[in-house]
N, C-alpha and C positions, 0 to 999 in steps of 0.2 A: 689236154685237148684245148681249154682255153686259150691257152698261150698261142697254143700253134694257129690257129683261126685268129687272136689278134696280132700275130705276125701278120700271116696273110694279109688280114684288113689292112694295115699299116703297107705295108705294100702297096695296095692297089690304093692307097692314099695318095702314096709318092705318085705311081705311074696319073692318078687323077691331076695331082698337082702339075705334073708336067708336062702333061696335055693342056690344060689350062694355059700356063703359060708362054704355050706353042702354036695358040689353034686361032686362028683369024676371029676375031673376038665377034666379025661381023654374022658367024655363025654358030654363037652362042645359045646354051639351054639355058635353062629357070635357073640351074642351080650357077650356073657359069656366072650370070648376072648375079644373085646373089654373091657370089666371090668377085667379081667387081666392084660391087656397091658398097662390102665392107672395105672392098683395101682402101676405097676413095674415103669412107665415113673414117676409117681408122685417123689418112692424113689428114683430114679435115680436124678434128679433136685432138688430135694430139703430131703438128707440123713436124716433129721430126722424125715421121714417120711416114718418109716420101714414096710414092709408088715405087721410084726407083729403088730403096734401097730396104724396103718390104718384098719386092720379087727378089732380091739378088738372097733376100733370109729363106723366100721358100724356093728356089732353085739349090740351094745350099745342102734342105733338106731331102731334095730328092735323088742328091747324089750321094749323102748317106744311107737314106732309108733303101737300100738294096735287098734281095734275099742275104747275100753273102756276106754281106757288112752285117747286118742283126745276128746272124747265124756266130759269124765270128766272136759276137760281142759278149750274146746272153752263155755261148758256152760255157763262161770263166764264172758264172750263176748257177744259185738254185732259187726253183718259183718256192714263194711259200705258200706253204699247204694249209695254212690258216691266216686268210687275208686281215689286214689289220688297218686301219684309219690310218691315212700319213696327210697330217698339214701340212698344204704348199700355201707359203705367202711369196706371191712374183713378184720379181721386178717388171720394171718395163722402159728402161734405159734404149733397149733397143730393140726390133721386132723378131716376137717369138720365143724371144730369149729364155722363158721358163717352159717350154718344149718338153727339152730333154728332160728334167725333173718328172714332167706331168708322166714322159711314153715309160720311164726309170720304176714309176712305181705301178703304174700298170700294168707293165711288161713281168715284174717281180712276182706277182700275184696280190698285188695290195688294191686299195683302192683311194684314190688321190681326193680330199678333199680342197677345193680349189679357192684359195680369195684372189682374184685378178688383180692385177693392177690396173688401177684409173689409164695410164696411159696406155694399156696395152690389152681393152677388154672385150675386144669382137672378135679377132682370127683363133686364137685357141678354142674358146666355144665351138665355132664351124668347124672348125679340123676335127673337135673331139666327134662332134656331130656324125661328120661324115665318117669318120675312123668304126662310131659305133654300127655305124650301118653297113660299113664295107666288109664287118666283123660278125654280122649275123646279132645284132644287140649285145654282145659278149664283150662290150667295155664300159666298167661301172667306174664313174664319176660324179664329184657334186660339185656344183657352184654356190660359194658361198658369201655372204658379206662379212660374218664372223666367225672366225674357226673355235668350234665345240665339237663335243666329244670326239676328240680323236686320242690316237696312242701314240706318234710320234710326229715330228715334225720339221718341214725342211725350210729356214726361213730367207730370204736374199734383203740385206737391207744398207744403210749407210754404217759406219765405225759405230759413230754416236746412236743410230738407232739398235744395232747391234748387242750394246749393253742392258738395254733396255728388255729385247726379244731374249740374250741368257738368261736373266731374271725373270723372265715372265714365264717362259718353258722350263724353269729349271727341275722341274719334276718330270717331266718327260726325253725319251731318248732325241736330240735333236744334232740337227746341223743349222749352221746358221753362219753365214756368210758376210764377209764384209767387202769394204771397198778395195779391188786390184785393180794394177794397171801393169801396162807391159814395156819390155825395152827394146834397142836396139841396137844392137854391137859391130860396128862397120870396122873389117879389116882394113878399108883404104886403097885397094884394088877391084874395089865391087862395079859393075859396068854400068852406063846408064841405064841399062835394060832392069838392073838389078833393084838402083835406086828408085826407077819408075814403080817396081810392084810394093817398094818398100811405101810408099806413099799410099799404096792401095791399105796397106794394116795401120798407116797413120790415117787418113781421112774418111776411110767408111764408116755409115751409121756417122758421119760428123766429129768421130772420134769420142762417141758416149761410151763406148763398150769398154770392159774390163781388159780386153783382147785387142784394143788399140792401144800403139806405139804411142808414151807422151815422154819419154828420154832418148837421148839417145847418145853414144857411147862413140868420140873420133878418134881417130889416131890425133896428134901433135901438128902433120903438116897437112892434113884435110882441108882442101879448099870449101870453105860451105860454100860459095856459089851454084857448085852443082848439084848440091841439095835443091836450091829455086831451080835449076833449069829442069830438074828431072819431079819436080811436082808441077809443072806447069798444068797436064792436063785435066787437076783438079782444081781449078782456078775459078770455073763456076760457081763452085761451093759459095762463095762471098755473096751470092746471090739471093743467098737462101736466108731471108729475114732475120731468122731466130741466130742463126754465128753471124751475121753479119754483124746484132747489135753486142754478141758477147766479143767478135775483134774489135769493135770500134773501141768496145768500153775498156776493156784492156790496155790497148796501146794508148789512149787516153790515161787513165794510168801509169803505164812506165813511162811517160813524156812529161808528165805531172811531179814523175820520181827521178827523173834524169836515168833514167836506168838503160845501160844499155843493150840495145836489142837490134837482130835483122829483120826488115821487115821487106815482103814483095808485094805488098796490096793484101793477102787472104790470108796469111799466114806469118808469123813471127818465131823467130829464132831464137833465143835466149841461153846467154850459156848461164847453168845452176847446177845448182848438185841435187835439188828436188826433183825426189821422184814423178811425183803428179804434177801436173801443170796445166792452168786455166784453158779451157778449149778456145783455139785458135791460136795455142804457143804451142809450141814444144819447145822443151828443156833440150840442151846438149852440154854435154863436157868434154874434154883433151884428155886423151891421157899418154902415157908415156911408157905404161907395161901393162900386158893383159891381166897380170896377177893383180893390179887394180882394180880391173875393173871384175875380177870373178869374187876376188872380197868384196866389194858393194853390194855386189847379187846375192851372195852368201848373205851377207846382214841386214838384206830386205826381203829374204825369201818371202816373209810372209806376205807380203803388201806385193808382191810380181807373179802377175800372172802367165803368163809366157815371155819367153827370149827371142828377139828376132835376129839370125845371123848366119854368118855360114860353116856348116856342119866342120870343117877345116879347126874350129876355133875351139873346141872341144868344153864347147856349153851342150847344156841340155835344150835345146833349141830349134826353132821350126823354119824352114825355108824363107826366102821373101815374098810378100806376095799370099804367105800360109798363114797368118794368124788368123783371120777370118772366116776357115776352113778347118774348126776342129772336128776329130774323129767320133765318133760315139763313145771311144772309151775314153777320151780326154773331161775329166771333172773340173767344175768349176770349184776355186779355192783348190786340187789338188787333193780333194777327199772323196773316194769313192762314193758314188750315191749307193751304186747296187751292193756292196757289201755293209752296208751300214741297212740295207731295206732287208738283206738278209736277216738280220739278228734281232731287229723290233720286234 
């Protein structure tokens, strides 16, 4: 009965969220203004977390959070019958980001003990807020500075932080996550229309998320120009203080290093065989047979979080335009949350 009452609430979360972000704001309630006041206090403290691309995180969710998408999701679950402490330490790379974690263990029948992240410490509180209330009080959560007594635990952090959190948990059941990033595999016949959305999984959230494009994979006679032409109408980006100083300081940099690079003003091309690549680059490479480039992906599965390319190319891979749009049952790192919250 739990469960099914914080579906509901979770529901009527979504439909609340999307009214909000529909409704002439000049006829706003208490609670409305408060959900203004944090998205503004959020970008204020922590700028890369622009109103813009804070609503496009919770319009995101409320095209998952449907009855039929939960319903589809929890069936492949069972709730546990004896709820158990699970440590979440968030990220906050990019907004909301540890969501899914927090609804995973609540939805399971657990109860989510929470240390926020500094950059990312208002909107999950008010959602949880609201969620308990849209749920009749039937959603238990703690906010916490330091995680104690709990039984297991789900951590999100850097490679090098990573070693640190296996050894710290290492008596407890955990996950603990490291740093992904994602690619992208251009056949060479992709339309401009194609390349436009590819820009959208390379520049949103600024390209902090594990689920933005920083490779990406040409054929041989690939003109990169039309790479610059079909990112143009992300070109404002260079605007935005915090990438503006990390392009400057870069191309500063490979100009310091003779290194060569593309550059259009907001963004730089670099061909490398490095996966990751400083935000405001992206890495690319030539290749010459796909079997190339499916062995690279083979011997970095772990460090690639999604593929971006066309289904034709027979990767395991998401539309263009889709990396910023995963499913509910798509896991971060590729590890189930909900069958690992089963067995704690």
């Amino acid at each position: 009965m739990n469960t099914e009452n914080q579906v509901l609430g979770l529901i009527k979360l979504s439909d609340y969220i999307k009214t909000f972000l529909t409704k002439d704001q000049n006829n706003e309630n208490e609670s409305d203004a408060e959900f203004e006041l944090l998205l503004k206090k959020s970008e204020i403290e922590n700028p890369w977390f622009t109103l813009d691309n804070q609503k496009f995180a919770f319009k995101q969710w409320t095209e998952l959070l449907t009855e039929e998408n939960i319903s589809a999701w929890l069936k492949n679950y069972s709730v546990s019958k004896n709820p158990k402490r699970v440590g979440l330490i968030l990220a906050g790379n990019i907004p909301l980001v540890g969501f899914h974690d927090v609804i995973s263990v609540v939805l399971s029948g657990n109860i989510p003990v929470i240390k926020l992240s500094s950059k990312d410490k208002y909107m999950i509180p008010f959602l949880l807020k609201k969620w308990n209330d849209f749920s009749g009080g039937l959603v238990s959560f703690e906010l916490v500075e330091r995680l104690e007594n709990f039984d297991a635990v789900i951590a999100t952090g850097s490679n090098n932080t990573a070693r640190y959190l296996e050894y710290y948990f290492k008596d407890h059941p955990s996950i603990i996550r490291k740093n992904r990033t994602s690619v992208a595999v251009l056949k060479g016949d992709e339309t401009n229309e194609e390349l436009q959305l590819l820009a959208e999984d390379i520049f949103r959230y600024f390209g902090l998320g594990c689920r933005n494009v920083t490779r990406i994979f040409i054929p041989q006679d690939f003109v990169i120009d039309r790479l610059f032409e079909n990112f143009l109408h992300f070109q404002d980006i260079i605007h935005h203080n915090k990438y503006a100083n990390n392009y400057d300081y870069n191309r500063a940099v490979y100009l310091l290093n003779q290194d060569k690079f593309w550059d259009n003003n907001f963004v730089m091309l670099k061909e490398d065989d490095k996966l990751f690549s400083p935000l405001s680059v992206i890495n690319f490479s030539r290749y010459a047979s796909l079997d190339d480039v499916k062995r690279f992906i083979a011997e970095n599965a772990e460090n690639i979080q999604c593929i971006v390319a066309k289904n034709e190319l027979g990767l395991d891979s998401v539309s263009f335009g889709e990396a910023q749009h995963p499913a509910l049952d798509t896991y971060a790192d590729n590890v189930d949350t909900m069958k690992f919250l089963e067995v704690v």
